[in-house]
N, C-alpha and C positions, 0 to 999 in steps of 0.2 A: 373382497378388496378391489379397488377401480386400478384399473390399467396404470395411471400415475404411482399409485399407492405400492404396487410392486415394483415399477420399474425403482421408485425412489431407496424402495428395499436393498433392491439389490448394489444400487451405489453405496447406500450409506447405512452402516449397522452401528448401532449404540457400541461400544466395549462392555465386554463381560454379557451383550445379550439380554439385557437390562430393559424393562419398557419404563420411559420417563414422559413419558404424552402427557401422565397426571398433573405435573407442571405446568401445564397450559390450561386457559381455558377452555369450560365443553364444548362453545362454538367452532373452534378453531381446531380440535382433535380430529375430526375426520375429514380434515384438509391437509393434513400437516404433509403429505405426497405432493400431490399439487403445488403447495405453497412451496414447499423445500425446491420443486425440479422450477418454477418460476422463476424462482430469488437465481437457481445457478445459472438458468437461460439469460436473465436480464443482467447480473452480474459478466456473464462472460460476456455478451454483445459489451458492456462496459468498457471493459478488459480491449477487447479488438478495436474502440477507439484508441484506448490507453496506450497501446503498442503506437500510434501512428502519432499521437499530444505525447510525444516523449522531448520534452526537456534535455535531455543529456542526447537526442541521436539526428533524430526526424527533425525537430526544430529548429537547431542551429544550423543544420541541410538548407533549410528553407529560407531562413536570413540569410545565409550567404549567396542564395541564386537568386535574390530578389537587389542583390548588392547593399545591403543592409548593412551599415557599421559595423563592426567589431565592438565597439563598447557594446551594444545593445546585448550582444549573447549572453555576456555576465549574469543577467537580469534574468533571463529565462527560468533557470532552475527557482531560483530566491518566490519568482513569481508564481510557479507551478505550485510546490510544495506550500512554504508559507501561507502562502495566498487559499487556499484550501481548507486550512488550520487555525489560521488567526479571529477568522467572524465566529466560529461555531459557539462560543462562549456566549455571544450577544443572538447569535440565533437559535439560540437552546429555548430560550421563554418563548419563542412565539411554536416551536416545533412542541413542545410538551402541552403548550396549551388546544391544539388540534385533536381532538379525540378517535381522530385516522392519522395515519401517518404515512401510509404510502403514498397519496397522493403529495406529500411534499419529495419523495424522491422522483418521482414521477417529472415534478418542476423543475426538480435539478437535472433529471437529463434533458429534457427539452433546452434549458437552457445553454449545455452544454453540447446540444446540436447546434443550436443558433450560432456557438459562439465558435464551433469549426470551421462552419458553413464560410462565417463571415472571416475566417483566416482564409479560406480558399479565396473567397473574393478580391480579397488587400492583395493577396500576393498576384492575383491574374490580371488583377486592375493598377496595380501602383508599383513602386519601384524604391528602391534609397530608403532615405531617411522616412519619409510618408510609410511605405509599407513596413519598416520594422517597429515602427510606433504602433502602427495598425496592428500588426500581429500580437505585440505584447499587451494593447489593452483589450483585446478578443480575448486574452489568454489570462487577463484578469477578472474580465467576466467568467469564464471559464472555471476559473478556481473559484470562484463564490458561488458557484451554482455547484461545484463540487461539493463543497462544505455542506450542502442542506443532503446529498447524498448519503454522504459520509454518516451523517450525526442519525437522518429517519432509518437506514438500510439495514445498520444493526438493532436499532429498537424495536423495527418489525421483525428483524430476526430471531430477536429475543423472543418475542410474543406470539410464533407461527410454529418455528421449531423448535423443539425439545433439547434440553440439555444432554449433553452425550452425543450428539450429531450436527453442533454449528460449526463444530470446526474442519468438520469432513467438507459442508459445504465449501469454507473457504478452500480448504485443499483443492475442490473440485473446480471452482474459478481459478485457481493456480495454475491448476494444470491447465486451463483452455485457454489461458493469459500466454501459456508457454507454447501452446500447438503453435498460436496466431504470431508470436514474437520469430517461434524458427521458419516460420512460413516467408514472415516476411522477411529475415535476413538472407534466410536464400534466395529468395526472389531479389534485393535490394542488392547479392552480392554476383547473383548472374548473368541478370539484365541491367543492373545500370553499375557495377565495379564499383570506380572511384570516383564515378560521376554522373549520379542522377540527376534529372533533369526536370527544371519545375513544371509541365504537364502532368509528371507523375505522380510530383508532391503534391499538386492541386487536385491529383483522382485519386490519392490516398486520404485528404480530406476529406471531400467528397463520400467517400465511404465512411469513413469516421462518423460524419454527421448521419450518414444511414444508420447506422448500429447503434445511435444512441437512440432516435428517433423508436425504432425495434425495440428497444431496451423501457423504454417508458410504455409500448402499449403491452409488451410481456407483463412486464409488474403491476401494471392499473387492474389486472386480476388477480394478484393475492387477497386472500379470503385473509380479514383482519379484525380483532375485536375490540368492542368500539369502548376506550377509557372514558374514566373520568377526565377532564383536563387539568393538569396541574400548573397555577398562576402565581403561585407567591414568588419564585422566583422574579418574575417579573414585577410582582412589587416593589420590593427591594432595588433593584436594577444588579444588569447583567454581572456587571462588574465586580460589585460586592458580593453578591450571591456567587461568581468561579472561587474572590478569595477566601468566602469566607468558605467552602467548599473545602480546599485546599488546605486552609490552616485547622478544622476540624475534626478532617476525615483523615485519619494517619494511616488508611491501609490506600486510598485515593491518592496522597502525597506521596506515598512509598511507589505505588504502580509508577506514576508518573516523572520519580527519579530515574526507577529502572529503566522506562524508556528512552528517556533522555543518555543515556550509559550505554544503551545499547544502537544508538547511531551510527557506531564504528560500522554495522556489515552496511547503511546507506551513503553514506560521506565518505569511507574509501574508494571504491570502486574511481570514482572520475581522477583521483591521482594516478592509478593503477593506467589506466587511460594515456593520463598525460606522460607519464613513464615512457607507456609502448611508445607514442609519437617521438620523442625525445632520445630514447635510447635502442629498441628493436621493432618500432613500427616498420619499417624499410619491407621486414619481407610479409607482410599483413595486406591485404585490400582493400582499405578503406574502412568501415565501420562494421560490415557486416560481419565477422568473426564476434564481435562484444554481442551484436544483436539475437545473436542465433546461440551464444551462451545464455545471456536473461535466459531465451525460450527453455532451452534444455534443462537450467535449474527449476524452472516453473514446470515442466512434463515431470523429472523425476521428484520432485521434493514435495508437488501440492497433495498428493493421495495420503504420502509419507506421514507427512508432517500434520495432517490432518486429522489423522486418527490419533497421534499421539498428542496432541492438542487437547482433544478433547476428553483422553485421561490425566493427562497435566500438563496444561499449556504453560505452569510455573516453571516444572524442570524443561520443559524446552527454550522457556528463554534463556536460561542457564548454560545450556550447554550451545542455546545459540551464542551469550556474549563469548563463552571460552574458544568457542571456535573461529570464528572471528578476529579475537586478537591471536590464534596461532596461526592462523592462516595468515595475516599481515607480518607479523613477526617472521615466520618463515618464508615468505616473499624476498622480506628485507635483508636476510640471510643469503638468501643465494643472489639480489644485487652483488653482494661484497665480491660473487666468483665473476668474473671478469668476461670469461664466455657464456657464463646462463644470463647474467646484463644484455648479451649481445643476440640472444636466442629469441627468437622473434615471440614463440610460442609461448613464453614464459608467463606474456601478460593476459593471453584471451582466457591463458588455463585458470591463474591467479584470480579472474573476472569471473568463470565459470563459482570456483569454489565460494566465493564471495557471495554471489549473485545466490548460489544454493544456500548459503547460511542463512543469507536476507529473507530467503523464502520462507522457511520455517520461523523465523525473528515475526515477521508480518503476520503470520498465521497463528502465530503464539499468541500474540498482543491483542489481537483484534477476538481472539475468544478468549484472553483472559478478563476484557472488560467488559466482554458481555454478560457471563457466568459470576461474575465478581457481583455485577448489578442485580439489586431487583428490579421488578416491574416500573417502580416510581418514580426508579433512582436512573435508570439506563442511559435515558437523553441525557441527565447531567454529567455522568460518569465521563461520557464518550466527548460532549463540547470541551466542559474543562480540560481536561487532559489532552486532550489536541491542540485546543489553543495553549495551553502550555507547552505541548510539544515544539508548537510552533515558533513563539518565542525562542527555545532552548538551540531549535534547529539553526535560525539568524545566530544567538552566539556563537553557537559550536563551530556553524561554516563560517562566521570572519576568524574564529580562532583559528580555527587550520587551515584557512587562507593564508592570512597572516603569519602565520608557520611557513608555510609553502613556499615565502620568498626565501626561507632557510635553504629550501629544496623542496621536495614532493617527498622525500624519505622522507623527513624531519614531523609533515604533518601524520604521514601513516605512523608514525610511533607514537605521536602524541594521540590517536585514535585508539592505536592497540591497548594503551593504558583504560583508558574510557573502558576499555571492555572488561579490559580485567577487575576495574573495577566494580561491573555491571556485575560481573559471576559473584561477588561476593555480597551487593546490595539485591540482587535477584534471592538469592536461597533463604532470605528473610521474609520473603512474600509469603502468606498463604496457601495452603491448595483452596482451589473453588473448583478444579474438573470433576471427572469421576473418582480422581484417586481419593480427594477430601471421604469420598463414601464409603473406601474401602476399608475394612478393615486390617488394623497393623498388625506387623508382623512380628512374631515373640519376639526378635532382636528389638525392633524398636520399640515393644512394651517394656521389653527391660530397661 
């Protein structure tokens, strides 16, 4: 065994001890070390930009020192997420038609160097209105170079690593997603408190665009084996070939409800937020408490949630939506006590728990659709289903927007139902991890 080959051992073990390499191509079996510690190298450099292109933290930091409107922040998140989501459908044909694949993540991070690089610029060269315009269409290039990530990362995932071990790798960018998050909250909450200051913002860029940069010549060496290319979807066009996807494939529609259902652990958190500022931010510092929770739920939940992922990433979305809506629910509950409303800590803990459910939510999803897919099917699996997600995601947030002028209670309740109802449209899913392989148990043969 090569040096990679053990180290990647000792990270990540099949469940049950199981060898599943057979699933792979022979080209690709005595790489799968190398390719596996690649993917979690170029995924966390990912990650360490991720933390700094955050939409809900860093971002709106950055508008506001550059004197950038108010309206523009709104736009941010809708831009970030959506925007990432929405092309994948229409760039599924040309990603399946490539008989490599890495090299189109490869173009997504570079592209998503350029497009930080070129936030540091706007904000160090412009000001007002010019710089918040400038950062938000950096940051729509940004998402569209995300998307060709998104859609190639897991297909070559599919096709390098073995089933029984994809979801450990996610755990494992989880967790260095979390090192990099509480790293930088500390740092964000000891040297700059309540007011960091844009040289900063512009050298956390700055790195940003380094890590991505790193991140595409890490991955330009996974060892990958080279498909047929599949074109008919593109015959057809994009469009028709997601619906007709969608209205055929009823385990594909099914996944892709539950997703949608299980939004509650990402669409809470920024009420949870708006809360603290409103009702106990006073005794908080700024931002860096939320920030330095992300991290902590990404260190303890990515290893966690990973292995069990990858024996059934079904029952963990499951027991991600239930938890989720109890965790909001019981939030909502002690608002009604008049001193936990007024207890500062109520909401970073609330953000913690949240932020930990989110993490295995994420880790479930993203190997339930890779195990779910074959070889042929992956690329399509992962576009449609994103770009539906992405749609779903615009409803959801004007709906609990929309709500929100009720209050910020009013939309966490209307989420918590979402979820509840996710537990009960989730336990109709399949298994595809390792549990589908095991054998039942005399209660359940009975």
């Amino acid at each position: 065994m090569s040096r990679a080959d053990v180290l990647f051992a000792r990270l990540v073990r099949t469940p049950g001890g199981r060898d599943t390499t057979g699933t792979l191509r022979p080209e690709v079996r005595e790489h799968v070390g190398s390719n596996g510690l690649r993917q979690v190298a170029a995924d966390a450099l990912q990650n360490i930009g991720d933390q700094v292109v955050n939409a809900k933290t860093v971002l709106p930091w950055l508008l506001s020192a550059v004197g950038a409107p108010g309206v523009l922040l709104g736009l941010l998140v809708p831009i970030r997420e959506s925007g990432s989501m929405l092309p994948q459908a229409a760039l599924a044909p040309r990603v399946a038609s490539r008989p490599v694949r890495r090299w189109i993540w490869v173009t997504g991070a570079l592209g998503q160097a350029a497009s930080v690089a070129a936030m540091a610029l706007v904000a160090l060269l412009t000001e007002g209105w010019v710089a918040g315009v400038g950062v938000l269409l950096a940051l729509a290039v940004f998402s569209t170079s995300r998307a060709l990530n998104s859609l190639a990362g897991k297909d070559v995932l599919g096709r390098t690593v073995p089933k029984g071990q994809r979801g450990q790798i996610n755990g494992l960018v989880t967790v260095a997603a979390g090192l990099v998050a509480v790293t930088l909250g500390l740092a964000l909450r000891v040297f700059g408190g309540d007011d960091v200051g844009l040289p900063v913002l512009v050298g956390l860029l700055a790195g940003a665009a380094v890590a991505w940069a790193l991140a595409a010549v890490v991955f330009a060496g996974v060892v990958e084996p080279v498909e047929e290319p599949v074109d008919d979807a593109e015959d057809q066009g994009w469009f028709r070939s997601a619906v007709a996807s969608l209205r055929e494939d009823a385990g594909l529609r099914r996944f892709v409800l539950v997703r949608g259902l299980l939004l509650v652990s990402a669409l809470s958190p920024p009420f949870v937020v708006a809360l603290a500022v409103t009702e106990g931010g006073a005794g908080l510092a700024g931002l860096g408490p939320f920030v330095i929770a992300q991290g902590v739920a990404g260190l303890v939940g990515g290893r966690l949630f990973g292995r069990q992922a990858d024996r059934s990433s079904r029952r963990l979305m499951v027991l991600g939506a239930a938890l989720s809506s109890a965790v909001v629910l019981g939030f909502l509950a002690l608002l009604l006590v008049d001193p936990m409303r007024e207890w500062a800590y109520l909401y970073p803990v609330t953000y913690l728990l949240l932020a930990f459910v989110h993490t295995g939510v994420r880790v479930a999803r993203k190997t339930y659709v890779v195990d779910m897919a074959g070889d042929d099917r992956r690329t399509e699996y992962v576009a449609v289903s994103n770009t539906a997600i992405g749609v779903l995601l615009l409803v959801a947030g004007a709906l609990s927007g929309a709500l929100a002028t009720f209050g910020n209670e009013v939309a966490l309740l209307f989420l918590a139902a979402l979820g509840l109802l996710g537990v009960l449209v989730a336990r109709t899913l399949p298994e595809v991890g390792i549990a589908a392989d095991e054998p039942a148990s005399p209660a359940a043969r009975s």
